[in-house]
DSSP file (Angstrom, degrees, kcal/mol; ACC not computed):
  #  RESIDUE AA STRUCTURE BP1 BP2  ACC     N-H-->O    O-->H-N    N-H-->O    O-->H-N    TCO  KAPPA ALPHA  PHI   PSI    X-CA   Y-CA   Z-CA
    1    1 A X    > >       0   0    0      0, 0.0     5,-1.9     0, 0.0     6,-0.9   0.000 360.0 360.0 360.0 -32.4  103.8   88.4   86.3
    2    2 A X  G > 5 +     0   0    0      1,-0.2     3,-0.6     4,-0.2     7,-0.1   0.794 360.0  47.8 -98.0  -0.4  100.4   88.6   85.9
    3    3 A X  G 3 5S+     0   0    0      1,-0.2    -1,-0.2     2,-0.1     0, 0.0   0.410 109.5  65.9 -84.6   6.2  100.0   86.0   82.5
    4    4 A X  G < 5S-     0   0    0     -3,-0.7    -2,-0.2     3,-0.1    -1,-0.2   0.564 112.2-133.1 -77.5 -26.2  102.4   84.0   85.1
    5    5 A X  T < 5S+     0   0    0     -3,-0.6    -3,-0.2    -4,-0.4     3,-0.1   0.717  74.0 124.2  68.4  17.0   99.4   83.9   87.2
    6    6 A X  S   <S+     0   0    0     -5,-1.9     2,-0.4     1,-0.3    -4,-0.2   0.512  75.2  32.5 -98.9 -16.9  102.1   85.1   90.0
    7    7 A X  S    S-     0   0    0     -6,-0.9    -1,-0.3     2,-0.0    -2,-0.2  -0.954  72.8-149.9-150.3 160.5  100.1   87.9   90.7
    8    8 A X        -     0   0    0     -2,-0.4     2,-0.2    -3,-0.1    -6,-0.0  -0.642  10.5-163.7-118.1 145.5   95.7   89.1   90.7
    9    9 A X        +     0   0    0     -2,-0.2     2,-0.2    -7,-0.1    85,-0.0  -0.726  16.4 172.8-111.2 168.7   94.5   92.5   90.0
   10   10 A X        -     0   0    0     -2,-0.2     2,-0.2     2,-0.0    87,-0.0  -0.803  28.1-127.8-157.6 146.0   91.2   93.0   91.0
   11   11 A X        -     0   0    0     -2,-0.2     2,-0.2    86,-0.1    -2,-0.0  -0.779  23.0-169.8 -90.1 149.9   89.0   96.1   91.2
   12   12 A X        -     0   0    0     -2,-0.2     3,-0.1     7,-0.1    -1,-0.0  -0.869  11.2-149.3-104.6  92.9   87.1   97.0   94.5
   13   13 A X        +     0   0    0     -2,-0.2     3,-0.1     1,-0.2     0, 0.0   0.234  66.3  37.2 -54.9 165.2   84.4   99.6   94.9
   14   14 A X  S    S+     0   0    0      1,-0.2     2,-0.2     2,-0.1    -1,-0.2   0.662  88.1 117.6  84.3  37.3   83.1  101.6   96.8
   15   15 A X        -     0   0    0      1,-0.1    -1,-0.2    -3,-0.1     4,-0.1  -0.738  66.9 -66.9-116.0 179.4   86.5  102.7   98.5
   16   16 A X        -     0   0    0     -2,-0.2     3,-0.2     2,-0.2    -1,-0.1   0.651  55.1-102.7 -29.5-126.4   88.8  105.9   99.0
   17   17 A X  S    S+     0   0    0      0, 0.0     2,-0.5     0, 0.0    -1,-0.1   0.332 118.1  43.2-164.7 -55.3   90.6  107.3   95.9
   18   18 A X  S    S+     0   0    0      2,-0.0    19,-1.1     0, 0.0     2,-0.3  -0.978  78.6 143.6-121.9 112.1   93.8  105.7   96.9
   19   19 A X  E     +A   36   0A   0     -2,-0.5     2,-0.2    -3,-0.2    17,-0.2  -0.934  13.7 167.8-150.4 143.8   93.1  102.0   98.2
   20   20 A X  E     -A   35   0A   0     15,-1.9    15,-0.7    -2,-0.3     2,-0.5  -0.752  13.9-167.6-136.5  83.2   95.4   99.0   97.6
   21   21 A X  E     -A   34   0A   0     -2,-0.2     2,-0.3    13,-0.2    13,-0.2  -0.801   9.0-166.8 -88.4 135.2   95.0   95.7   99.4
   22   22 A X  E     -A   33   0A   0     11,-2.5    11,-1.3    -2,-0.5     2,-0.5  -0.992   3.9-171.8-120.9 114.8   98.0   93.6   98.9
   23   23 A X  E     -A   32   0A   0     -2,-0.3     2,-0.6     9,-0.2     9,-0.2  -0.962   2.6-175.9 -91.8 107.1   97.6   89.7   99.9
   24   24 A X  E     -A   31   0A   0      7,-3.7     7,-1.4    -2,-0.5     2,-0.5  -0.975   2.4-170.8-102.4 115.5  100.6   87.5   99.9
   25   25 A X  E     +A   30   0A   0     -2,-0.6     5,-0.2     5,-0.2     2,-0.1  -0.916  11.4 163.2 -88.7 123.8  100.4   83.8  100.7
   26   26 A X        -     0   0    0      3,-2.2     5,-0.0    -2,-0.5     0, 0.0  -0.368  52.6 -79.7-123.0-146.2  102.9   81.6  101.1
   27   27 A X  S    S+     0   0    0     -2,-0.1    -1,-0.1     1,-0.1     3,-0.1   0.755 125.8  19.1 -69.6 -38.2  103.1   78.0  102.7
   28   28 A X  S    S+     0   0    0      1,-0.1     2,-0.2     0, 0.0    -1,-0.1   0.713 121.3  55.1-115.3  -9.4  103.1   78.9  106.2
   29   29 A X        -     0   0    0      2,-0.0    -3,-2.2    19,-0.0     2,-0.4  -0.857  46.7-158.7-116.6 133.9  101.7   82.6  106.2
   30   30 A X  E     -A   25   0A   0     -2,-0.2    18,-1.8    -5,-0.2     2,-0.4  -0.986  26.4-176.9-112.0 138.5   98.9   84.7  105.1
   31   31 A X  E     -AB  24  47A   0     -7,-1.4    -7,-3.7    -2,-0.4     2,-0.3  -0.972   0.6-176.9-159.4 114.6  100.4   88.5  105.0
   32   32 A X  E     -AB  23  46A   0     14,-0.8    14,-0.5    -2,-0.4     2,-0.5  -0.891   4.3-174.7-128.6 163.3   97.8   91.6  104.1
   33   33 A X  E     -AB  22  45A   0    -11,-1.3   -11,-2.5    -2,-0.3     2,-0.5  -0.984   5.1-165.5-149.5 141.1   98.7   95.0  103.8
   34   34 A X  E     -AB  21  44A   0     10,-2.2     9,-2.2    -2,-0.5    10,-2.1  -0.998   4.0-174.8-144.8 121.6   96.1   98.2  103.2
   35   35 A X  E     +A   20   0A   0    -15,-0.7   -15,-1.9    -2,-0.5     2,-0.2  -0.981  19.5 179.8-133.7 142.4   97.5  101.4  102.1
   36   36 A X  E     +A   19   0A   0     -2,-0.3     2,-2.0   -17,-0.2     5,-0.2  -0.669  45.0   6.9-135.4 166.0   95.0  103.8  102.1
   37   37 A X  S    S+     0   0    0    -19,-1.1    27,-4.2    -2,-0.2    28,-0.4   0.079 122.3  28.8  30.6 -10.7   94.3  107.3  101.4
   38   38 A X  S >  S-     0   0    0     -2,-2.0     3,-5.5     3,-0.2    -2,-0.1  -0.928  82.3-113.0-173.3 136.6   97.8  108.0  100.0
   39   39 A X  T 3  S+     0   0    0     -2,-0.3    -2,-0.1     1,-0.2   -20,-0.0   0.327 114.9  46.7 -47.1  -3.5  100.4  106.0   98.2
   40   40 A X  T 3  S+     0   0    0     -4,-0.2     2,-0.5     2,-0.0    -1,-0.2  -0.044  88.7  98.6-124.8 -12.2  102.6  106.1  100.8
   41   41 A X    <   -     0   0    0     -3,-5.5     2,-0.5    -5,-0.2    -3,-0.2  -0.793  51.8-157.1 -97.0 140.3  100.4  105.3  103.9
   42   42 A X        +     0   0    0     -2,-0.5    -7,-0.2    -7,-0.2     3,-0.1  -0.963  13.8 179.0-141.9 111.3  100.4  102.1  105.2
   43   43 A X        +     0   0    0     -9,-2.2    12,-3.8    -2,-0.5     2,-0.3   0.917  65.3   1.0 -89.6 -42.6   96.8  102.1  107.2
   44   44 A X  E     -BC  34  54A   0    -10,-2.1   -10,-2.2    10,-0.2    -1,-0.3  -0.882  46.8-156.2-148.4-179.1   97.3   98.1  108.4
   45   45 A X  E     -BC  33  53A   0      8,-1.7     8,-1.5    -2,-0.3   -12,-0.2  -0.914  11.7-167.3-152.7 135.7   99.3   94.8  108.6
   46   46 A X  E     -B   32   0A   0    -14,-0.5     2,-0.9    -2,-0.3   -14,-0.8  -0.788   5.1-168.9-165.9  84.3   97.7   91.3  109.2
   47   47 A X  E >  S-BC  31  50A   0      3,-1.1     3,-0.7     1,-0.2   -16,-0.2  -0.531  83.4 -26.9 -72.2  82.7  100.1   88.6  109.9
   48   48 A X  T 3  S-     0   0    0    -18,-1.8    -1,-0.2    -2,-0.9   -17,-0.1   0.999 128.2 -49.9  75.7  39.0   97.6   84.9  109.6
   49   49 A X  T 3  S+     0   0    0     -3,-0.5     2,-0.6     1,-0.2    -1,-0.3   0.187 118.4 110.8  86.5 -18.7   94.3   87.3  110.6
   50   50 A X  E <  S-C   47   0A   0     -3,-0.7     2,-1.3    -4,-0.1    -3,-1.1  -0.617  70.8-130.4-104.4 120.2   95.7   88.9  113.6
   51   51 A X  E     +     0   0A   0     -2,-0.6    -5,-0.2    -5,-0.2     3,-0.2  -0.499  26.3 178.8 -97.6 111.5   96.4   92.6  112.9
   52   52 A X  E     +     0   0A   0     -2,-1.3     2,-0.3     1,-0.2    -6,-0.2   0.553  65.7  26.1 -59.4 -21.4  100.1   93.7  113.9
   53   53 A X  E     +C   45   0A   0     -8,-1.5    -8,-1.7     2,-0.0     2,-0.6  -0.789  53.6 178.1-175.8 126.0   99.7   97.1  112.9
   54   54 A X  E     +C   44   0A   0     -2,-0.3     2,-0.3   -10,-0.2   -10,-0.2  -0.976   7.0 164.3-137.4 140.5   97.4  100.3  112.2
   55   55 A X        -     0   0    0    -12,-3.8     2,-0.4    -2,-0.6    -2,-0.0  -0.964  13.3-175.8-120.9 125.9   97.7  104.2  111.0
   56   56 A X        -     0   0    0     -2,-0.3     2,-0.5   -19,-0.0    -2,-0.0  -0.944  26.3-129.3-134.8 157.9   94.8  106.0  109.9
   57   57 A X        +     0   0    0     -2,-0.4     3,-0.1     1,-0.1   -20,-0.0  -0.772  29.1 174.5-106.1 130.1   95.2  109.1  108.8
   58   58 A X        +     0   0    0     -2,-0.5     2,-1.5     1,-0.1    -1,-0.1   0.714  54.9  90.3-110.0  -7.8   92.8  111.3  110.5
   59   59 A X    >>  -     0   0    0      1,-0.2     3,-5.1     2,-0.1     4,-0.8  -0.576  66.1-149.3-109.7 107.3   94.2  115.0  108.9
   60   60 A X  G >4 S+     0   0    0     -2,-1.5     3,-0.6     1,-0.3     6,-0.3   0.775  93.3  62.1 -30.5 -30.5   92.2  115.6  105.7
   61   61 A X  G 34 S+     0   0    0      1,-0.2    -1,-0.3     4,-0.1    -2,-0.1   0.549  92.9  56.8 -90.6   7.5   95.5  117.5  104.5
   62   62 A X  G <4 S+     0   0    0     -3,-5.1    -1,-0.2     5,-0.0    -2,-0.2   0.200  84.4 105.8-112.2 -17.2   97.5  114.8  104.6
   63   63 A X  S << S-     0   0    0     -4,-0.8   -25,-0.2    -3,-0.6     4,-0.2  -0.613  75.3-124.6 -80.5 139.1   94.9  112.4  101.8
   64   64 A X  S  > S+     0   0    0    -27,-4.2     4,-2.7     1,-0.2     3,-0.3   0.664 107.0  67.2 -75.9 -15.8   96.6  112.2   98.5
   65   65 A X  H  > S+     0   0    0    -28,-0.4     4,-2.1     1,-0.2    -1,-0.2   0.887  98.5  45.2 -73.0 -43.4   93.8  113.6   97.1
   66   66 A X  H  4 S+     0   0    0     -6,-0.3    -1,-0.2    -3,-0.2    -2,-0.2   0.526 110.3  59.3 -90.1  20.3   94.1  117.0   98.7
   67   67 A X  H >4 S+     0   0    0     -3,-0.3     3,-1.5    -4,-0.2    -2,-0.2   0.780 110.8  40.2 -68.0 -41.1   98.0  117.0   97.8
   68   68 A X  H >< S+     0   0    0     -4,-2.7     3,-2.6     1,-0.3    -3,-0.2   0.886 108.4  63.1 -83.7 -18.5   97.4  116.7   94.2
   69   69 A X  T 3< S+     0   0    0     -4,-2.1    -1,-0.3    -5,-0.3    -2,-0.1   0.300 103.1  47.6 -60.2   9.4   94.4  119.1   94.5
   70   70 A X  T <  S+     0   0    0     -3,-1.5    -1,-0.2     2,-0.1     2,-0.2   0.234  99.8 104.6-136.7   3.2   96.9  121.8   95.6
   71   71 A X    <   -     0   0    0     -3,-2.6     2,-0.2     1,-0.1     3,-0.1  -0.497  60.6-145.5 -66.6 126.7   99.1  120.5   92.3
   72   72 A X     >  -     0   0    0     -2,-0.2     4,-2.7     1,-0.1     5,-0.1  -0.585  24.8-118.1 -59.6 146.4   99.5  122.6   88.7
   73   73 A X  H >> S+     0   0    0     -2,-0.2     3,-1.4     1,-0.2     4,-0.8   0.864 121.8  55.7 -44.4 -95.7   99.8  120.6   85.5
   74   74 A X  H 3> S+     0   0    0      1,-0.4     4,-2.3     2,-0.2    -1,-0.2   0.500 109.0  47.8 -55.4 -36.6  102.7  122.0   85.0
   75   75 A X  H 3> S+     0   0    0      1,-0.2     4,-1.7     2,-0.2    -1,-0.4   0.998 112.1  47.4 -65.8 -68.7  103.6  120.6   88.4
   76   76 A X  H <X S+     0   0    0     -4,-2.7     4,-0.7    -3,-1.4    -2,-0.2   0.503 109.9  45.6 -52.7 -18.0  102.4  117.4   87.9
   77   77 A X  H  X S+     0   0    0     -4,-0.8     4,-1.4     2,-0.1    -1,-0.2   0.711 108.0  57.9-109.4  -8.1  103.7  116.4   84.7
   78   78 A X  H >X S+     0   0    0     -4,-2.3     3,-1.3    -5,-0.2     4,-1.1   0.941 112.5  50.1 -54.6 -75.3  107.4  117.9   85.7
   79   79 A X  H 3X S+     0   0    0     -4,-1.7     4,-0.8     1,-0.3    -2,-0.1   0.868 107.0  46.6  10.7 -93.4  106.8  115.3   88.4
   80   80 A X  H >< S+     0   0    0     -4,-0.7     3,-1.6     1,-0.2    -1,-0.3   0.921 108.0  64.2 -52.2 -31.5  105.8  112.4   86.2
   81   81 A X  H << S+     0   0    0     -4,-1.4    -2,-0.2    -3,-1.3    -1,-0.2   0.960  97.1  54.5 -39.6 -78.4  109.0  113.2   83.8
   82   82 A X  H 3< S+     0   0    0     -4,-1.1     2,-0.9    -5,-0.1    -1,-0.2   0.471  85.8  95.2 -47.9  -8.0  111.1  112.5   86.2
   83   83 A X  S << S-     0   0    0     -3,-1.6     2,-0.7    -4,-0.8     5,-0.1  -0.492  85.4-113.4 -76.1 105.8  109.6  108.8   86.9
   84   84 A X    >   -     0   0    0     -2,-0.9     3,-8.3     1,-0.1     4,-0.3  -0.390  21.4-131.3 -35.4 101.6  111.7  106.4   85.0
   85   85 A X  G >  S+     0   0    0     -2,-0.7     3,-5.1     1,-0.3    -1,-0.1   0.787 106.8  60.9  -2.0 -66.7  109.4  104.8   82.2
   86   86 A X  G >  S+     0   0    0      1,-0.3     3,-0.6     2,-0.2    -1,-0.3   0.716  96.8  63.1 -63.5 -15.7  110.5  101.3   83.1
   87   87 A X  G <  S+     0   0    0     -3,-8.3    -1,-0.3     1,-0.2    -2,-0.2   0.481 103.1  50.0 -97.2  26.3  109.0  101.9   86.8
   88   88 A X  G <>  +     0   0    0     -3,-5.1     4,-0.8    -4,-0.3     3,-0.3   0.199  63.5 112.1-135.8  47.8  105.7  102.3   85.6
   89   89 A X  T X4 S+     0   0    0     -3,-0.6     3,-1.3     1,-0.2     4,-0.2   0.899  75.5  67.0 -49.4 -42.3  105.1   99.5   83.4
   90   90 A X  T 3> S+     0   0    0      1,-0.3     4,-1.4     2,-0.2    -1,-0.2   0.582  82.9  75.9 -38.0 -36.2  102.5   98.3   86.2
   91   91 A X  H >> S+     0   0    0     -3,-0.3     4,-2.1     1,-0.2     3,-0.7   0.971  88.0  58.5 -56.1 -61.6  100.3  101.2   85.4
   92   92 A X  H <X S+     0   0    0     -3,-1.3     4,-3.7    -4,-0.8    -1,-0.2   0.783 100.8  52.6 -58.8 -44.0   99.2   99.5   82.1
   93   93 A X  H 3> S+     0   0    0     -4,-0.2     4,-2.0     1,-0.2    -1,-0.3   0.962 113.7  48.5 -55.3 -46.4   97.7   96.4   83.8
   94   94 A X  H XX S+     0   0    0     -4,-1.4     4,-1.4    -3,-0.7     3,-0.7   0.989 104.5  52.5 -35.1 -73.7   95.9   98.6   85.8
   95   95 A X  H >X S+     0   0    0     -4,-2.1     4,-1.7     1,-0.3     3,-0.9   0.960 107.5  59.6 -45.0 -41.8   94.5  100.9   83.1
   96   96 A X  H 3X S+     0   0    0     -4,-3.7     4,-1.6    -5,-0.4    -1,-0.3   0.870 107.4  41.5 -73.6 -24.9   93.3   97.9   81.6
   97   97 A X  H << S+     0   0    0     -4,-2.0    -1,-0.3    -3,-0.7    -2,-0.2   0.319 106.7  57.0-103.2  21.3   91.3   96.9   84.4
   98   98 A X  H <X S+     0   0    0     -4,-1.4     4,-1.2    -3,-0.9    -2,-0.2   0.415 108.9  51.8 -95.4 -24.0   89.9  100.1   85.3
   99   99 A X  H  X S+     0   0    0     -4,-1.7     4,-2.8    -5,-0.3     5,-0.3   0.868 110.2  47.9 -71.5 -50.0   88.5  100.1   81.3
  100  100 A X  H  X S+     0   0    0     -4,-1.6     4,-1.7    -5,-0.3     3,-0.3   0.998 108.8  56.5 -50.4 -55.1   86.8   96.5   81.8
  101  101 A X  H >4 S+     0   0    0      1,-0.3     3,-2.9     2,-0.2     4,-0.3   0.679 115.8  35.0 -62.2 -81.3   85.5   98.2   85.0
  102  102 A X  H >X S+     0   0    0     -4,-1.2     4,-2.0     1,-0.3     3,-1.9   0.647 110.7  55.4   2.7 -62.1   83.8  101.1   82.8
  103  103 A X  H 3< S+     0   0    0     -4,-2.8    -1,-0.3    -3,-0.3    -2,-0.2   0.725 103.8  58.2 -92.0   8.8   82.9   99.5   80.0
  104  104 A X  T << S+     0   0    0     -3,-2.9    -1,-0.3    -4,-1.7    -2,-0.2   0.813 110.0  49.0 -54.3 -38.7   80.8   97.0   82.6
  105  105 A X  T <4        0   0    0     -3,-1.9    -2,-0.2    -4,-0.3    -1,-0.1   0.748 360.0 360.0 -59.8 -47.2   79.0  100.1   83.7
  106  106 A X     <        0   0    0     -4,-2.0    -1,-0.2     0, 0.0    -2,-0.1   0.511 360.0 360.0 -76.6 360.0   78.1  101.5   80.6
């Protein structure tokens, strides 16, 4: 998809740990979606500018970062076993633009 040009990666600083803005455009719509602090949290929704929906997470134990901080290895790569291969092809494009981002730095 993304040598389709059908979908943009792009890195953004200077945010949480876990931050994702996802933009979709169509013909008649602009449609943005921010999940934040955990992979699972969905902070806001923004139908054409006009925001439809917010969550912020205000309880520190609830940030994905202190879940996995409360993880084993052992924990975490039983965990990752179980992930079918094939759903995290996605990862790679990723990895690859978190190494451009690095070696920008360096």
């Amino acid at each position: 998809m993304i040598e389709a040009n059908k979908i943009k990666l792009e890195y953004i600083g200077d945010v949480p740990e876990v931050f994702v803005n996802i933009v979709v455009t169509t013909n008649s719509e602009k449609i943005e979606v921010v999940l934040k602090d955990n992979h699972e949290h969905i902070e806001q929704i923004k139908v054409n500018g006009e925001l439809v929906f917010e969550d912020r997470i205000e309880d520190e134990d609830k940030k994905v970062c202190n879940i996995l901080n409360g993880l084993t290895f052992k924990e975490i790569r039983r965990i990752s076993e179980m992930i079918p291969i094939e759903q995290l092809e996605f990862i790679k494009a990723g990895i690859q633009m978190n190494k451009k981002k690095q070696q920008k730095r360096v």
